[in-house]
Every structure is written in structure tokens, then in C-alpha cells.
N, CA and C atoms of all chains as a GROMACS GRO file, in nm:
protein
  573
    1UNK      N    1   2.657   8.487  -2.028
    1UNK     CA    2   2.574   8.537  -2.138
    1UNK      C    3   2.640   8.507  -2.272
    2UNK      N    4   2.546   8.497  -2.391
    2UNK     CA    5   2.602   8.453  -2.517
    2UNK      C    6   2.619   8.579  -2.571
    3UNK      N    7   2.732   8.611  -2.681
    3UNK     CA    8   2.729   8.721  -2.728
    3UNK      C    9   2.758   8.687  -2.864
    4UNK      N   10   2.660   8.638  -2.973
    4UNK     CA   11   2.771   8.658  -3.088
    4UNK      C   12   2.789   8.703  -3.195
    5UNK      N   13   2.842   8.687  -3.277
    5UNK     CA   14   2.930   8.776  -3.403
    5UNK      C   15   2.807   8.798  -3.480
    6UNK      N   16   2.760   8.893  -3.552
    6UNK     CA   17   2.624   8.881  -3.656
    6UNK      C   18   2.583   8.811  -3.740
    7UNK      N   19   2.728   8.747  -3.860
    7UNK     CA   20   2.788   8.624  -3.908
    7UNK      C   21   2.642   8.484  -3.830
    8UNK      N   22   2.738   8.468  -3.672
    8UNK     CA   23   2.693   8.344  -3.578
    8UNK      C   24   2.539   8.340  -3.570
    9UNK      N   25   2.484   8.465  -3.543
    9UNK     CA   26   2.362   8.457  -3.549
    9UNK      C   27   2.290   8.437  -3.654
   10UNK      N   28   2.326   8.481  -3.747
   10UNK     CA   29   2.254   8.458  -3.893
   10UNK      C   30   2.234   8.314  -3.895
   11UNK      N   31   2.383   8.254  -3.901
   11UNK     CA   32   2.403   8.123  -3.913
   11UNK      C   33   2.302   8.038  -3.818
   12UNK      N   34   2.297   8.054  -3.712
   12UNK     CA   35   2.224   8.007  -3.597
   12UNK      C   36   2.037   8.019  -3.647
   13UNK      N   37   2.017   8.149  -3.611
   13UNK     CA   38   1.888   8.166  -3.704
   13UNK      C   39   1.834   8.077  -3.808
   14UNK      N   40   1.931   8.032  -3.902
   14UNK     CA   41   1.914   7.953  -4.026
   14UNK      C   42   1.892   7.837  -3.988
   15UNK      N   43   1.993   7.819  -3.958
   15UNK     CA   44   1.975   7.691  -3.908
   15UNK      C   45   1.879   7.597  -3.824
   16UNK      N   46   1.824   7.670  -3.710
   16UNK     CA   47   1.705   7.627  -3.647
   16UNK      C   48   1.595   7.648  -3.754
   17UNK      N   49   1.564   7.764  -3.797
   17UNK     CA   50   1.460   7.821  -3.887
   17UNK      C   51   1.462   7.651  -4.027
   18UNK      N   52   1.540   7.631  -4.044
   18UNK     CA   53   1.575   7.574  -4.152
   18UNK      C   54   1.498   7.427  -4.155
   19UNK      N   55   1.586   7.407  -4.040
   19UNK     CA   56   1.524   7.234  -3.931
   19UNK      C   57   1.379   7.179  -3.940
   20UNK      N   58   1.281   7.332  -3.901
   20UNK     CA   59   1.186   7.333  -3.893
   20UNK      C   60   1.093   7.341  -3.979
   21UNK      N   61   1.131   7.449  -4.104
   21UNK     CA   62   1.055   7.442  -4.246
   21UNK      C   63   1.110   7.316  -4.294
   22UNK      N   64   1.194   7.225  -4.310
   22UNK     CA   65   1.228   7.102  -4.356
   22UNK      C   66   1.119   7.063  -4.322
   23UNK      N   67   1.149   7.030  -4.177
   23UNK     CA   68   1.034   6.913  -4.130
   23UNK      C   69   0.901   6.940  -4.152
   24UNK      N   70   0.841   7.059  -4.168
   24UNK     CA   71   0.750   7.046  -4.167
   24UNK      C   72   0.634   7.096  -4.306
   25UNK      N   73   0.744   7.126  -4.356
   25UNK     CA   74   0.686   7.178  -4.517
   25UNK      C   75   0.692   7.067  -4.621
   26UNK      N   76   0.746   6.909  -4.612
   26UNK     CA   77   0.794   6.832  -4.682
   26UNK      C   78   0.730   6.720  -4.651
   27UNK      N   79   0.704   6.627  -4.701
   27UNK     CA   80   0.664   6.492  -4.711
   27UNK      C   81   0.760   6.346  -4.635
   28UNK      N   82   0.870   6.364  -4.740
   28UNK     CA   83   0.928   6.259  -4.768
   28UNK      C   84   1.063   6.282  -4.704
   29UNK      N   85   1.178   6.202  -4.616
   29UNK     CA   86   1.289   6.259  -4.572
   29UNK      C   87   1.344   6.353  -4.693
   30UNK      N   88   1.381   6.249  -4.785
   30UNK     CA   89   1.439   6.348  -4.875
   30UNK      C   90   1.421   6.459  -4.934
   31UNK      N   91   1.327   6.477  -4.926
   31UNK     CA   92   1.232   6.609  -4.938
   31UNK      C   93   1.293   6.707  -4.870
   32UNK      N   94   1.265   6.650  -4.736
   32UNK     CA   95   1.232   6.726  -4.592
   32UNK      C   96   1.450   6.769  -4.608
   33UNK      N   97   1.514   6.722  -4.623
   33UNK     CA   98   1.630   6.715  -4.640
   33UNK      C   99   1.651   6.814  -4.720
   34UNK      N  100   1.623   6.828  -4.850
   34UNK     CA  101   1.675   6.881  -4.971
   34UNK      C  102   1.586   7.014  -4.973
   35UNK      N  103   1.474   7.009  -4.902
   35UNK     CA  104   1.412   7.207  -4.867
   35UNK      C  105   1.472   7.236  -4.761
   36UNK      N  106   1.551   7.167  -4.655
   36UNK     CA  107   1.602   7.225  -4.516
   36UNK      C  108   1.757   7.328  -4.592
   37UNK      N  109   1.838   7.240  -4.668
   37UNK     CA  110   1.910   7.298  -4.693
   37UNK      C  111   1.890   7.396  -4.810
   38UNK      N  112   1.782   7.396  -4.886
   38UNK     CA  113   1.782   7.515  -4.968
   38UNK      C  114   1.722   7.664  -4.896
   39UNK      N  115   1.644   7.619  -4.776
   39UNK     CA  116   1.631   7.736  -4.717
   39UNK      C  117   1.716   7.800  -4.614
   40UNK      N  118   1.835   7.689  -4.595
   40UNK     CA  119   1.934   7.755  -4.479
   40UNK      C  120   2.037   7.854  -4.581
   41UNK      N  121   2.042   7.800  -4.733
   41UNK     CA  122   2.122   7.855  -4.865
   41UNK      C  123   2.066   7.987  -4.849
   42UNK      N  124   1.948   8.038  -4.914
   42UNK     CA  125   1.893   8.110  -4.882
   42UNK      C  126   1.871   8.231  -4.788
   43UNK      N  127   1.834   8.203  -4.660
   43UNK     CA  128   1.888   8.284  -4.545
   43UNK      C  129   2.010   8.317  -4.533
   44UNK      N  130   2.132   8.239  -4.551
   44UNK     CA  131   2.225   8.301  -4.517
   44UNK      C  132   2.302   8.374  -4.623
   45UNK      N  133   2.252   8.302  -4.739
   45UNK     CA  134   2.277   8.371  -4.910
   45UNK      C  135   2.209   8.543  -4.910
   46UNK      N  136   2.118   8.518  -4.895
   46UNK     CA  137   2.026   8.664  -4.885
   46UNK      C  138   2.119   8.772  -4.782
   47UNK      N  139   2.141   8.681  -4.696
   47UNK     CA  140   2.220   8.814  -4.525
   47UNK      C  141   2.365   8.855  -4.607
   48UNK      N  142   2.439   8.764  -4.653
   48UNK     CA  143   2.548   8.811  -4.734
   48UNK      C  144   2.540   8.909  -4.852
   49UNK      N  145   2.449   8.919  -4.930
   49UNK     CA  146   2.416   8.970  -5.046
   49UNK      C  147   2.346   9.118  -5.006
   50UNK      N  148   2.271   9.077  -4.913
   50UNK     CA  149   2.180   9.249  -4.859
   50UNK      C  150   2.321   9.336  -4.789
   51UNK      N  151   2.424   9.208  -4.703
   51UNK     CA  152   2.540   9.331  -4.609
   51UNK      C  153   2.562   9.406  -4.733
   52UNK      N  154   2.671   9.285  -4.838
   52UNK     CA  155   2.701   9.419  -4.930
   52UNK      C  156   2.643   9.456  -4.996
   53UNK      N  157   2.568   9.490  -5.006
   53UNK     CA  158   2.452   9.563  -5.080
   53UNK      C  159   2.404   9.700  -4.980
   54UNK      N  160   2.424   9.672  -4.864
   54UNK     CA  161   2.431   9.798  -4.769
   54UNK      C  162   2.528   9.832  -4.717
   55UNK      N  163   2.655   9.778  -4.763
   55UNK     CA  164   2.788   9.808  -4.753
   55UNK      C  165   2.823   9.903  -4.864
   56UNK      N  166   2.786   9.885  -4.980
   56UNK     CA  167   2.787   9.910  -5.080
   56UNK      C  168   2.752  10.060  -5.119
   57UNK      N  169   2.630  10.091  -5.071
   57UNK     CA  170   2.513  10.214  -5.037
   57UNK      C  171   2.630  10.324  -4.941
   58UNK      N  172   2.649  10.250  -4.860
   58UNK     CA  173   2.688  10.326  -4.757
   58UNK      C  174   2.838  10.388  -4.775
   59UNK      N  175   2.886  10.352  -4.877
   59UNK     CA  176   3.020  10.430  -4.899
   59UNK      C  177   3.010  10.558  -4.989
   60UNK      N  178   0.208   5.137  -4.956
   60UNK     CA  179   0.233   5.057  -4.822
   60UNK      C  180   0.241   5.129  -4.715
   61UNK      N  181   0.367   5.201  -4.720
   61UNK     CA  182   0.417   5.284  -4.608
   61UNK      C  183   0.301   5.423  -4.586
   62UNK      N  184   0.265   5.473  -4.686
   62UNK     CA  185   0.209   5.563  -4.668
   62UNK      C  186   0.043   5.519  -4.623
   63UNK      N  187   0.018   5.427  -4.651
   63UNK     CA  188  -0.152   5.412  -4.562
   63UNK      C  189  -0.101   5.335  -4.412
   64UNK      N  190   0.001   5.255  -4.386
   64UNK     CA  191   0.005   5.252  -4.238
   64UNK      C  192   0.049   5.391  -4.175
   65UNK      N  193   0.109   5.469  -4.246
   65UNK     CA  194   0.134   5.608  -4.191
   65UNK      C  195  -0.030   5.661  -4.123
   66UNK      N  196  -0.117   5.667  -4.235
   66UNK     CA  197  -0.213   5.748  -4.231
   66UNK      C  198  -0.310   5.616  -4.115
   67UNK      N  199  -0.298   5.527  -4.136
   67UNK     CA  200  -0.383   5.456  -4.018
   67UNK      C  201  -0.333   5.525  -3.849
   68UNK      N  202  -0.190   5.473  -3.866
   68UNK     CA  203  -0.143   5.512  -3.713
   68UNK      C  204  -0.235   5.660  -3.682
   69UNK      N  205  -0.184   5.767  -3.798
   69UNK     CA  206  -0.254   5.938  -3.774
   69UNK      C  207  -0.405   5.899  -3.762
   70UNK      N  208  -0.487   5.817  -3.787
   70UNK     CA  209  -0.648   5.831  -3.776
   70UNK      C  210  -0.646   5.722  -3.666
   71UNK      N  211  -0.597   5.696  -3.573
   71UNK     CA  212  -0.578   5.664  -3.462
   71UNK      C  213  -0.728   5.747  -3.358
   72UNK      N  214  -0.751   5.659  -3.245
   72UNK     CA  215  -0.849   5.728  -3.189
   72UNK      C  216  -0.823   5.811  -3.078
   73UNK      N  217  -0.890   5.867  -3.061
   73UNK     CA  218  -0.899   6.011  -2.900
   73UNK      C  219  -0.894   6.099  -2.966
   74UNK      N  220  -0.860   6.213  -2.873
   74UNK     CA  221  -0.861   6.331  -2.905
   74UNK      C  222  -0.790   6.410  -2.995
   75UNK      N  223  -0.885   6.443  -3.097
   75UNK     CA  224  -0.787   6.467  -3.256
   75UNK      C  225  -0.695   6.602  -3.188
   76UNK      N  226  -0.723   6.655  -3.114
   76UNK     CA  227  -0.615   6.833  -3.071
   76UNK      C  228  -0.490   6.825  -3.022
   77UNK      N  229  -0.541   6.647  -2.954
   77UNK     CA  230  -0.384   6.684  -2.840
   77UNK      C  231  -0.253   6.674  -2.922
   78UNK      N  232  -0.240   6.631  -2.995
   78UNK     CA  233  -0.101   6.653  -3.075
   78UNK      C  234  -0.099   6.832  -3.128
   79UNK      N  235  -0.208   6.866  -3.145
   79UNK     CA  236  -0.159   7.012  -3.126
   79UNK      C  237  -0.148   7.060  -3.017
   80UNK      N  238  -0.224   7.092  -2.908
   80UNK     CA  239  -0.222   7.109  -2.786
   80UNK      C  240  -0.092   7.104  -2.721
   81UNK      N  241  -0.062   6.958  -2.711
   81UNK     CA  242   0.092   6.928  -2.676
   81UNK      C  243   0.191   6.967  -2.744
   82UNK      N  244   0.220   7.005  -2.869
   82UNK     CA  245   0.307   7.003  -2.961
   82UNK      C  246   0.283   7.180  -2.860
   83UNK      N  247   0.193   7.258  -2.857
   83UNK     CA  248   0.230   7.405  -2.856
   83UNK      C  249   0.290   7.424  -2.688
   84UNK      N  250   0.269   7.313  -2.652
   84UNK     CA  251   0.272   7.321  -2.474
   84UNK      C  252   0.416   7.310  -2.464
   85UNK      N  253   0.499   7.233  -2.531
   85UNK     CA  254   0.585   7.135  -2.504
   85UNK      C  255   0.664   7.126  -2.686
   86UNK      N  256   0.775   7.179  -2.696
   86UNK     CA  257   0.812   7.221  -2.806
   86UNK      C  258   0.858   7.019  -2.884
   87UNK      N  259   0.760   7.019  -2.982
   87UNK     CA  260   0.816   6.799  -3.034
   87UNK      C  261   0.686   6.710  -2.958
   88UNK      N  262   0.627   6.746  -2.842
   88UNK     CA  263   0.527   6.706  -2.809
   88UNK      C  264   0.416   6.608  -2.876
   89UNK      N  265   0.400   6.726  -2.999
   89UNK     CA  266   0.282   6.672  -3.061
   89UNK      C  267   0.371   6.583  -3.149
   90UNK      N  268   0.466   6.565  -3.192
   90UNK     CA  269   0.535   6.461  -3.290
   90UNK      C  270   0.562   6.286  -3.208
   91UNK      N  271   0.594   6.370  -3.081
   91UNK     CA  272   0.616   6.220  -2.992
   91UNK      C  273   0.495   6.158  -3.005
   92UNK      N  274   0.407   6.209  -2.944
   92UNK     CA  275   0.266   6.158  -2.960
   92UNK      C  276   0.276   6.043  -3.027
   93UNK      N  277   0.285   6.124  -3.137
   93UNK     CA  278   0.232   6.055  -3.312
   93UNK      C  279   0.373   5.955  -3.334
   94UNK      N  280   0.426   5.916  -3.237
   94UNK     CA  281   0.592   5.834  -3.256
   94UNK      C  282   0.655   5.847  -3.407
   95UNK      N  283   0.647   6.005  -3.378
   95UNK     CA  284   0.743   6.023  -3.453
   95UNK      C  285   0.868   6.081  -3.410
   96UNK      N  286   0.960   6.023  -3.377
   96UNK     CA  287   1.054   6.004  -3.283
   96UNK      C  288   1.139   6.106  -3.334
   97UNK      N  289   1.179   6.095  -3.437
   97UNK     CA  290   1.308   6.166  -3.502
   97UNK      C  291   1.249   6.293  -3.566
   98UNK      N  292   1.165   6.306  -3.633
   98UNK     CA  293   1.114   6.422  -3.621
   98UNK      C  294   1.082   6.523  -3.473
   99UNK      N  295   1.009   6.486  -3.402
   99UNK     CA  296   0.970   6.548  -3.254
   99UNK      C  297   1.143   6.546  -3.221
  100UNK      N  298   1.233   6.504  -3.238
  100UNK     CA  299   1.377   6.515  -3.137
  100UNK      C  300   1.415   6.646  -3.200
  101UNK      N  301   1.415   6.641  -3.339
  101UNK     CA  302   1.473   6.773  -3.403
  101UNK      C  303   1.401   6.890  -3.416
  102UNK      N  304   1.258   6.922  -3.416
  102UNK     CA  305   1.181   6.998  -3.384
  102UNK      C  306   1.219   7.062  -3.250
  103UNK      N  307   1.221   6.988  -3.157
  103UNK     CA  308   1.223   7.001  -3.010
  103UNK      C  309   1.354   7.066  -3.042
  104UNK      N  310   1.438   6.999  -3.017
  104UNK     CA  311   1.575   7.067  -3.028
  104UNK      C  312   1.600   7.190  -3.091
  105UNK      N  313   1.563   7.242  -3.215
  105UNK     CA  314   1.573   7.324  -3.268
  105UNK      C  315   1.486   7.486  -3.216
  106UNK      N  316   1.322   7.427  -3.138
  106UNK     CA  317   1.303   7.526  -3.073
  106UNK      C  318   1.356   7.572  -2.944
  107UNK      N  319   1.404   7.425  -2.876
  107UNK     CA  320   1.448   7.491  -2.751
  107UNK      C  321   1.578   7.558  -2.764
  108UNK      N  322   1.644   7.500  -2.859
  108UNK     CA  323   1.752   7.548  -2.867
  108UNK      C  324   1.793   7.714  -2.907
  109UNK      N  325   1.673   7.757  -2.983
  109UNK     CA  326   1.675   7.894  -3.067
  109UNK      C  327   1.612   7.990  -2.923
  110UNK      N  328   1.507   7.925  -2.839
  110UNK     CA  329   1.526   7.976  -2.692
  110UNK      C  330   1.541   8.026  -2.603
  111UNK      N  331   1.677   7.911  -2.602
  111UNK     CA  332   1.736   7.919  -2.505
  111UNK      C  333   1.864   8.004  -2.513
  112UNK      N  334   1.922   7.988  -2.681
  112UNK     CA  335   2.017   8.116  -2.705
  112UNK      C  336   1.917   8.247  -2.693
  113UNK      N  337   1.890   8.277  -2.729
  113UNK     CA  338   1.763   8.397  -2.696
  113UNK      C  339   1.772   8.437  -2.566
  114UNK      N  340   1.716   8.362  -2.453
  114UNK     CA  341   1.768   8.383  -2.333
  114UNK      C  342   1.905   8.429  -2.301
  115UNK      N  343   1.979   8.369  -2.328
  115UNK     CA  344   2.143   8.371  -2.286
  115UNK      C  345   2.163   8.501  -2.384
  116UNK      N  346   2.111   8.558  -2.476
  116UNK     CA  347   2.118   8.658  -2.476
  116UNK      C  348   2.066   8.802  -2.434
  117UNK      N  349   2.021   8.739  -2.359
  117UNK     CA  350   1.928   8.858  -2.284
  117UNK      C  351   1.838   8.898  -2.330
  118UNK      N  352   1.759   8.814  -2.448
  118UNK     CA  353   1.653   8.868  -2.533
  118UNK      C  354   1.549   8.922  -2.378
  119UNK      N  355   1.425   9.000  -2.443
  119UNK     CA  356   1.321   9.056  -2.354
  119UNK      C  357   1.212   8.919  -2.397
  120UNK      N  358   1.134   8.946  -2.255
  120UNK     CA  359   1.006   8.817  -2.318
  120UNK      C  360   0.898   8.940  -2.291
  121UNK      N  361   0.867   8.954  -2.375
  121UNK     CA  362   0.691   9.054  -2.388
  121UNK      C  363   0.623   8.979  -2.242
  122UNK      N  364   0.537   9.116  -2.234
  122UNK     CA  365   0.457   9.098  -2.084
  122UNK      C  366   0.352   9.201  -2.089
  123UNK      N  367   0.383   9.302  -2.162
  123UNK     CA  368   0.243   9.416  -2.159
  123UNK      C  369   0.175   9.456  -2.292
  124UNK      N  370   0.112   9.522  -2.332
  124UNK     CA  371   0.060   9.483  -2.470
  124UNK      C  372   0.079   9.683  -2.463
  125UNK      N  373   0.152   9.753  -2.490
  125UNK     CA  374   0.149   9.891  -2.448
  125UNK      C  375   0.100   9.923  -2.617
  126UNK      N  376   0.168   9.889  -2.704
  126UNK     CA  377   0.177   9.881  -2.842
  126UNK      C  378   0.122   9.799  -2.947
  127UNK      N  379   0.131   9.803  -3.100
  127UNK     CA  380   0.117   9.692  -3.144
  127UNK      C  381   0.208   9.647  -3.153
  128UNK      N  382   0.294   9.649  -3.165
  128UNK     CA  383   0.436   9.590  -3.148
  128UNK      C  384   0.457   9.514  -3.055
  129UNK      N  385   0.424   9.537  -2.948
  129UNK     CA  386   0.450   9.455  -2.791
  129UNK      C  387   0.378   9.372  -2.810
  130UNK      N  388   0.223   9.426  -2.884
  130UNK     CA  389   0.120   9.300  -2.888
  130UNK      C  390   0.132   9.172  -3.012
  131UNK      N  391   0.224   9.211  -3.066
  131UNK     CA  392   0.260   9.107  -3.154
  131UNK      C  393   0.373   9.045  -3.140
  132UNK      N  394   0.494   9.104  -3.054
  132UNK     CA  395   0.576   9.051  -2.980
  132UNK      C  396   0.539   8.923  -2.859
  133UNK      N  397   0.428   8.970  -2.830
  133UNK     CA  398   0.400   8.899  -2.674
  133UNK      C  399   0.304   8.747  -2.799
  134UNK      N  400   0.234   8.772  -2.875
  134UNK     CA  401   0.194   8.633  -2.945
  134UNK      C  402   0.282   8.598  -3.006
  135UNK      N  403   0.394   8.610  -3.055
  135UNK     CA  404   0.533   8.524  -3.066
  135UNK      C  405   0.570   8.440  -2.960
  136UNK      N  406   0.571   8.558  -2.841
  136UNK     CA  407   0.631   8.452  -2.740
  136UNK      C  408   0.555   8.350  -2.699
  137UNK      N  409   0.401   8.414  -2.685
  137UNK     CA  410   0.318   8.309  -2.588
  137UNK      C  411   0.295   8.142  -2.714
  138UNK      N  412   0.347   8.159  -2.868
  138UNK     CA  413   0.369   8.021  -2.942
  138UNK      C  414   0.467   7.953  -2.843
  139UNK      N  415   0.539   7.975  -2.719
  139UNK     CA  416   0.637   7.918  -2.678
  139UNK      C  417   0.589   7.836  -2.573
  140UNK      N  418   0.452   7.852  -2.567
  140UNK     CA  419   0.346   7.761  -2.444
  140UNK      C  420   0.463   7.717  -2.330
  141UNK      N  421   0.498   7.615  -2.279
  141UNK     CA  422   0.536   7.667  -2.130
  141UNK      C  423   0.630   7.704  -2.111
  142UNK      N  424   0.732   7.717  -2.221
  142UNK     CA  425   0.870   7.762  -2.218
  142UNK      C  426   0.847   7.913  -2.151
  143UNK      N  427   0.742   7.993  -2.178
  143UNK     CA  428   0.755   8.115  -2.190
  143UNK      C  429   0.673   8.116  -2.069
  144UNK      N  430   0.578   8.052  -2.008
  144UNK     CA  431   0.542   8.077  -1.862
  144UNK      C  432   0.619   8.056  -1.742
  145UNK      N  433   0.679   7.934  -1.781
  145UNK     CA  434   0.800   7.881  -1.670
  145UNK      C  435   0.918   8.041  -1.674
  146UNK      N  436   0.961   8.048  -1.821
  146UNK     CA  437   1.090   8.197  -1.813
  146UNK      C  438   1.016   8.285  -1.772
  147UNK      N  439   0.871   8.350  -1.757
  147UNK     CA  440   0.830   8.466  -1.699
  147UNK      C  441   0.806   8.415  -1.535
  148UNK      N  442   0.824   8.291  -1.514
  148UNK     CA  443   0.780   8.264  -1.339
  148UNK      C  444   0.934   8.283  -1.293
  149UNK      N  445   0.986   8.237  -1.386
  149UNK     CA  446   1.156   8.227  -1.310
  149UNK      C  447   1.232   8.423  -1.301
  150UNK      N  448   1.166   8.498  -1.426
  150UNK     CA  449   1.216   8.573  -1.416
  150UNK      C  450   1.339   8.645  -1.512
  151UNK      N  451   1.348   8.530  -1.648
  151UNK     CA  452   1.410   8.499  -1.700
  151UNK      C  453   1.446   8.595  -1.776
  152UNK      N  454   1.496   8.664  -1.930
  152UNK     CA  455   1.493   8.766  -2.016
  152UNK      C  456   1.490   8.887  -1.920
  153UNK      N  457   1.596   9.000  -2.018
  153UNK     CA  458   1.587   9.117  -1.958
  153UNK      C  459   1.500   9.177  -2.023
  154UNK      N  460   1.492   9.321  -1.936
  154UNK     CA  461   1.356   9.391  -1.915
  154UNK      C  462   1.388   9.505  -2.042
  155UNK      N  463   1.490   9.573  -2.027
  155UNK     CA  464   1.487   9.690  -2.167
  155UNK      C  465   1.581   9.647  -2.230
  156UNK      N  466   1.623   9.671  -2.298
  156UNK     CA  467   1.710   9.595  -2.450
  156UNK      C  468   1.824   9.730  -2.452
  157UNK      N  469   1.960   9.660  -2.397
  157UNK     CA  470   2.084   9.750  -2.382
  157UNK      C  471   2.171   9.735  -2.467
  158UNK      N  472   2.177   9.592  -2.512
  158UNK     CA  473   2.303   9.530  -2.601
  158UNK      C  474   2.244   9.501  -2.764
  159UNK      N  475   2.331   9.492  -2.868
  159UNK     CA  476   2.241   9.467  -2.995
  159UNK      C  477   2.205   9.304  -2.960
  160UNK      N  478   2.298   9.237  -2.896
  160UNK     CA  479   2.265   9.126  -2.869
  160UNK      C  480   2.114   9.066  -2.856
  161UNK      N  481   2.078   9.167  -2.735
  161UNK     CA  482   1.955   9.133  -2.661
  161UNK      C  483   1.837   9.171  -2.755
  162UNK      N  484   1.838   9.273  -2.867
  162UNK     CA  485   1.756   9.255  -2.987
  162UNK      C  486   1.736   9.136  -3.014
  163UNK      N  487   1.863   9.108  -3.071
  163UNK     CA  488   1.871   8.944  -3.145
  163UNK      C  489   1.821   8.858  -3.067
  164UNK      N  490   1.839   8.859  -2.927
  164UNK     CA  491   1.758   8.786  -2.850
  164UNK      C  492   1.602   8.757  -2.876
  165UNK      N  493   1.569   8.862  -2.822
  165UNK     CA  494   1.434   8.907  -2.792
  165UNK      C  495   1.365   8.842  -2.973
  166UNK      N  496   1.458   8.893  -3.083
  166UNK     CA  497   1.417   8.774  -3.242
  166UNK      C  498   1.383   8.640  -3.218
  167UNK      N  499   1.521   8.599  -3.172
  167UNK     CA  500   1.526   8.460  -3.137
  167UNK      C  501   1.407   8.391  -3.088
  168UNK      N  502   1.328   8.431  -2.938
  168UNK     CA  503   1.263   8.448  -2.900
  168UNK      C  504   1.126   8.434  -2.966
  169UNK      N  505   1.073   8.510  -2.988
  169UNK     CA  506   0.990   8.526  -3.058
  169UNK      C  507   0.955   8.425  -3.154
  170UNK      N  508   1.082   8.419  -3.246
  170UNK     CA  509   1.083   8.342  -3.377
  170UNK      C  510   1.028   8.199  -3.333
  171UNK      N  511   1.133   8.151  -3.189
  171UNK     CA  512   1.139   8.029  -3.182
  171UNK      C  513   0.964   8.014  -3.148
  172UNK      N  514   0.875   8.082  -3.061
  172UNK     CA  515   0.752   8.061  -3.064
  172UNK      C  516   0.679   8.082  -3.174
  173UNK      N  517   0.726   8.114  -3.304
  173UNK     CA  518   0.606   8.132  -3.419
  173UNK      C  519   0.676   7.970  -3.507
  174UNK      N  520   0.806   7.940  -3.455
  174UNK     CA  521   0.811   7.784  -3.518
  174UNK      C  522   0.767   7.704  -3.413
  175UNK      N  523   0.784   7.706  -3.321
  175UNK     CA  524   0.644   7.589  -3.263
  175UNK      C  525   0.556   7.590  -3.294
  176UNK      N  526   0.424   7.694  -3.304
  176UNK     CA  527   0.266   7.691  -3.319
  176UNK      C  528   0.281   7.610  -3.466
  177UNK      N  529   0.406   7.625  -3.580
  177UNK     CA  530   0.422   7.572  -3.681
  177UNK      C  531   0.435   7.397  -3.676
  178UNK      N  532   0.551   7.394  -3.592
  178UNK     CA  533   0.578   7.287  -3.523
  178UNK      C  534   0.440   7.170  -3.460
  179UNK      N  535   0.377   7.267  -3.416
  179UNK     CA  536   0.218   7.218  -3.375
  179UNK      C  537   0.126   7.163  -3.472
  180UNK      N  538   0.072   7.316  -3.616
  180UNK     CA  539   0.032   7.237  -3.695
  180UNK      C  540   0.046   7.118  -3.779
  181UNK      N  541   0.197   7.129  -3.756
  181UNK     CA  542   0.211   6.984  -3.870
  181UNK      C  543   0.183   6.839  -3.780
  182UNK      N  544   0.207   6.878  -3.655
  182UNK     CA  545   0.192   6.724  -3.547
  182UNK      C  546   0.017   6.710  -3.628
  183UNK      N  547  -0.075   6.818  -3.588
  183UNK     CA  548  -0.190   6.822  -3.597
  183UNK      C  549  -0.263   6.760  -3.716
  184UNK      N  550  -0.144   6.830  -3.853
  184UNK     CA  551  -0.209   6.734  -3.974
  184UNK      C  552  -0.165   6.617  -3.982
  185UNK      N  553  -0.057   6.564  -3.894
  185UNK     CA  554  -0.035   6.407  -3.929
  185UNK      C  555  -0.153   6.356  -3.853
  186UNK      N  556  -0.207   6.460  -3.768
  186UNK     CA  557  -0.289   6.333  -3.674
  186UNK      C  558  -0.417   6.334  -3.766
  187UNK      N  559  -0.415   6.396  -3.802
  187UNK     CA  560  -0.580   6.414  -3.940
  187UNK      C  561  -0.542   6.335  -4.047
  188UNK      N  562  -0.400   6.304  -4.079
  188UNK     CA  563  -0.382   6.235  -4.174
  188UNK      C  564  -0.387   6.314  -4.308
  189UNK      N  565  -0.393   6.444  -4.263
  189UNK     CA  566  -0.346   6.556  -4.428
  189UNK      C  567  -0.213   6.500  -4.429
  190UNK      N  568  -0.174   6.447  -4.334
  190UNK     CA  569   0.015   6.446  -4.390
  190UNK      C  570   0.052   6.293  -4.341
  191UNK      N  571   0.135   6.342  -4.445
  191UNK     CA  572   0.179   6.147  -4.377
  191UNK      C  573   0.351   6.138  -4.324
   0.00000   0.00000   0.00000
């Protein structure tokens, strides 16, 4: 069984998630290239920013 | 240039669905079709792959509609066309959710079937030629 870190999953999540709005929200490779990685930025930008932000709350 | 032999190959004849059809059956399906090679490899990959970690985490695969929740759980999964009939014949995913893991699973899951049906439409508009 896989078990992993919350970090891994985020990352993982993004990454497939990412692949797929590239490819399929975009035209042109480069396109398709340059929205894959602004939405993997994104997802994993957002998961960092909300922890501490509920890290934050919670003290 | 490139872009009207694009759109010729997509207005290609037969059946305008099966690149969706296939694309939802068969995660890249509808991209092979349409030889689009490198697209359909990474599509494919990316759903089976999101999956199949899903599985290995013990995600749950919806099976009863008790809720709305379940019932919107279970049309996540069923975007996973045979991935998700073959894992409910085999037996696959656990049944109640013990580990936080198997949450994340059971996401995974899900997710990966609402990016196929996605995965699907776009095979579908290349074959209409909305997309090139």
C-alpha cells in the first residue's frame, strides 16, 4: 500500500491535475506547456499558503 | 498550414462520438484515435496513474447512491469508464475509509474520473474540429 506524506500528495495531485488542464485547456504546445505549469504553481502555491494560514489560526 | 491539415484530419469521416466514447472508456483513447500520440500518452498516463495511486491507497470506489454525496462520488468514479468496472469486478478499493490516506485515495479517485470525461471532451472537440 502507498502511504504518503501530505506534502507528496499535494504534489502528486498537481501534477496529474496539471498534465491534464495543460493539455486540454490550450491550443498550442507552448501554450499547453506554459498553463500546465502555472496551474501546478498554483495548486501547490495555494496548499502552502492555506497550511500556514491554518497553522497560523490555530495557535 | 498546420492548423487546416489539423482540422481536415479532425473532420475526418465516421462516427463523430467515438473519440469521446473511447476517450471515456479507455483513459487517451479518444486522443489515439485522432493520432494524437503524445498527447493521448500523457493524458493516459496521468489518469491512470492518479488511479492507480488512489487504489494503492486504499481509496473507496462508490457503489451505492445512500446520499448525495455517494451520489456524486459514484459519478466521479463512473468518468473512470472501465477502469472503474474492471476495479469493482476485481474487488479493488476499500470499503470504509480507516486511514487519512484512504480519503486521499478515494480524492484521487474520483478526481482522476472527472479528468477523463475532461480528457474525453477535448478528444471530442478535436474531432469536430473546435480544436486543433
Amino acid at each position: 500500500m502507498f502511504h504518503p506524506s501530505h506534502f507528496a500528495a499535494v504534489v502528486l495531485f498537481a501534477l496529474f491535475a496539471s498534465i491534464v488542464f495543460g493539455i486540454t485547456q490550450r491550443e498550442t504546445t507552448r501554450r499547453m506547456i506554459h498553463y500546465g505549469i502555472y496551474c501546478f504553481v498554483l495548486f501547490v502555491g495555494s496548499a502552502i499558503v492555506l497550511s500556514w494560514l491554518m497553522f497560523l489560526i490555530a495557535r | 498550414m498546420a492548423t487546416e491539415q489539423n482540422k481536415n484530419v479532425a473532420a475526418g469521416s465516421g462516427f463523430v462520438y467515438l473519440p469521446l466514447i473511447a476517450g471515456w472508456l479507455v483513459p487517451g483513447a479518444g486522443h489515439f484515435l485522432l493520432r494524437k500520440w503524445t498527447r493521448g500518452a500523457l493524458l493516459s498516463a496521468s489518469i491512470l496513474g492518479m488511479f492507480i495511486l488512489g487504489i494503492a491507497m486504499q481509496g473507496n470506489l462508490y457503489s451505492g447512491a445512500s446520499d448525495i454525496l455517494h451520489i456524486l462520488g459514484l459519478v466521479g468514479d463512473l468518468g473512470n469508464g472501465l477502469l472503474f468496472v474492471f476495479s469493482k469486478l476485481l474487488g479493488l478499493g476499500a470499503d470504509p475509509v480507516q486511514v487519512t490516506t484512504a480519503d486521499w485515495g478515494t480524492r484521487f479517485i474520483v478526481v482522476a474520473g472527472l479528468l477523463n470525461v475532461i480528457a474525453a471532451v477535448d478528444a471530442h472537440n478535436l474531432r469536430t474540429g473546435r480544436k486543433s
